[in-house]
C-alpha positions as CSV (number, residue, x, y, z in Angstrom):
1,X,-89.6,-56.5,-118.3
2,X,-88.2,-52.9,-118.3
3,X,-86.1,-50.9,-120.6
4,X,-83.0,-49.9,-119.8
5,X,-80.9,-46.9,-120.5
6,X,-77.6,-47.7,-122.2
7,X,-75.3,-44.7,-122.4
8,X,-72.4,-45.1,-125.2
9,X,-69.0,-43.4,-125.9
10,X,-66.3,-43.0,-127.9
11,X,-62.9,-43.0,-126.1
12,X,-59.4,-43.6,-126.4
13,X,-58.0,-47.0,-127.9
14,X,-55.6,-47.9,-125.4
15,X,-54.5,-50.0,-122.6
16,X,-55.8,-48.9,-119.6
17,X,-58.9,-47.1,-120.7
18,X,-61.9,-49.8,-119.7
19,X,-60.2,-48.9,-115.9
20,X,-60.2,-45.6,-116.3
21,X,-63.6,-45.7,-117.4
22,X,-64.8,-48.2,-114.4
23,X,-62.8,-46.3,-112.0
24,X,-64.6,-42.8,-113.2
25,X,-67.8,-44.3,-112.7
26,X,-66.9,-46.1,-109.2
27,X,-65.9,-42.7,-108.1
28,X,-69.4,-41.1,-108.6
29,X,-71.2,-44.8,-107.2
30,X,-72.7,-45.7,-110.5
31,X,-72.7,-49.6,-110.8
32,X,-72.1,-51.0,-114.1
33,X,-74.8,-53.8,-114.9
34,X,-73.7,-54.9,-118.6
35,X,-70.9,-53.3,-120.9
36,X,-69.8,-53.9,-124.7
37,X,-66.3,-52.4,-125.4
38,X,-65.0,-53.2,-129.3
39,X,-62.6,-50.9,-131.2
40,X,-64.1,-49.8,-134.4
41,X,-62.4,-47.5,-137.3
42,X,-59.1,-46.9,-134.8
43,X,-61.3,-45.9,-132.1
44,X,-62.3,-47.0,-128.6
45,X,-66.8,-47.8,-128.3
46,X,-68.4,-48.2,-125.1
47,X,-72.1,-49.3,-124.3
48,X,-72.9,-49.7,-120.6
49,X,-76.0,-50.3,-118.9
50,X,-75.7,-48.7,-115.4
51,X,-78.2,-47.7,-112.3
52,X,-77.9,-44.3,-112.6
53,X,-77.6,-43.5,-116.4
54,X,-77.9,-39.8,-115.9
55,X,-74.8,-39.8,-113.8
56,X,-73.3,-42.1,-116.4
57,X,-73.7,-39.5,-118.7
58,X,-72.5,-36.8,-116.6
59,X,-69.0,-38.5,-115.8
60,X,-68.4,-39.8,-119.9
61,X,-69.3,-35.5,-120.9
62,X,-67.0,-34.2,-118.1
63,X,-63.7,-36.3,-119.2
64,X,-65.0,-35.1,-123.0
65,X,-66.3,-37.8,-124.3
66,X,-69.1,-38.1,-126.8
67,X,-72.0,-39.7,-125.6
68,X,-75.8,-41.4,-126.8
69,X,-78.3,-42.7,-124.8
70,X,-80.9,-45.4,-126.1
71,X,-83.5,-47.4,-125.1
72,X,-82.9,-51.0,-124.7
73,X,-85.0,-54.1,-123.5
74,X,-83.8,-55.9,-120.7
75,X,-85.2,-59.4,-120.8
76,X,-84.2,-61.3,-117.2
77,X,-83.7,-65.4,-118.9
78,X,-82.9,-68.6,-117.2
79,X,-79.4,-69.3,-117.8
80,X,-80.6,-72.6,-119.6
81,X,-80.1,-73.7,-123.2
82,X,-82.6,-72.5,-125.5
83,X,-83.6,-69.2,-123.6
84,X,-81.8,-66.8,-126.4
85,X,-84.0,-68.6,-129.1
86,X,-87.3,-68.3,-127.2
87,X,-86.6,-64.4,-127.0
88,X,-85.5,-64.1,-130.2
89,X,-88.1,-66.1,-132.1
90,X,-91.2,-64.0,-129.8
91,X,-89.6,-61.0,-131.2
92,X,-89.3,-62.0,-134.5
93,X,-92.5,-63.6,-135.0
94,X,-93.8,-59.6,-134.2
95,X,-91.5,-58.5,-136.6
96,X,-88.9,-56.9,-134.8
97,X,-85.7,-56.7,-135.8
98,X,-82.5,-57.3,-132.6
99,X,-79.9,-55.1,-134.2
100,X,-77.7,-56.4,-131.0
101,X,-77.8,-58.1,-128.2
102,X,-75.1,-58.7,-125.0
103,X,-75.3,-61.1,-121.7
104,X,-73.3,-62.5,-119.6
105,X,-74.1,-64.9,-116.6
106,X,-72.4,-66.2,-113.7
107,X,-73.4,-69.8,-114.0
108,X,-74.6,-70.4,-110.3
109,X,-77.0,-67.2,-110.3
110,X,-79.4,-68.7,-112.5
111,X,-80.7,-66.1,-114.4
112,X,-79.5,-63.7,-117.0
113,X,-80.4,-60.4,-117.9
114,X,-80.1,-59.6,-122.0
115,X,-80.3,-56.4,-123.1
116,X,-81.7,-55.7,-126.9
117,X,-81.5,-52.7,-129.3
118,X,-84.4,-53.2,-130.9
119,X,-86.4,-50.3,-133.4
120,X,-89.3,-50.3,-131.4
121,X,-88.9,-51.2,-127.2
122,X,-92.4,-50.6,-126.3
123,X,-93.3,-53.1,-129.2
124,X,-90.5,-55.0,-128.2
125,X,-92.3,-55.4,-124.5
126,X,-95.9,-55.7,-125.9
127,X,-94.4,-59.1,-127.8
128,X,-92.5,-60.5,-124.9
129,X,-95.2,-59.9,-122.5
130,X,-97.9,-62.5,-124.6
């Protein structure tokens, strides 16, 4: 189980935008892996998990966009009922608290990666790892 950088931004709320931010990315070959997009307060958020983070980072600063990077857990799961609540009790039994959480699967691959914010990601490992 690794962690995995998530880069996040604040952009524009409009249409268009998610493309604009996929097609910046494409351009410089950085392959999206996960993404979260919401609009909070007015505002466009954005929370990718990509290959090359630092690239990421570079593309979100150069169209002036302001950026964070964190430490998640990525956690590869069956795609099977149940698998959420197996994670999520381990880490809670250590006492660590998900603050959130995103997956998606394509039903015939199987498997699922989720990725966590979690306080603690090293703990977070540690307890999934027993």
């Amino acid at each position: 189980m690794p962690k995995a950088k998530q880069i996040s931004a604040w952009v524009e709320n409009r249409p268009g935008m998610l493309g604009k931010v996929a097609d910046a990315l494409g351009a410089k070959k950085v392959d999206i892996r996960a993404f979260m997009a919401a609009s909070l307060e007015g505002k466009g958020f954005l929370r990718v998990v990509v290959d090359k983070p630092a690239a990421a980072r570079r593309v979100f600063t150069s169209l002036g966009w302001k950026t964070t990077v964190d430490d998640l857990v990525e956690v590869v799961v069956a795609d099977r009922p149940g698998a959420l609540g197996r994670v999520a009790d381990r880490l809670g039994a250590a006492g660590i608290n998900i603050h959130y959480g995103y997956l998606g699967t394509a039903r015939r691959a199987g498997r699922a990666s989720l990725f966590l914010a979690v306080d603690d990601p090293k703990a977070a490992l540690r307890a999934l790892r027993k």
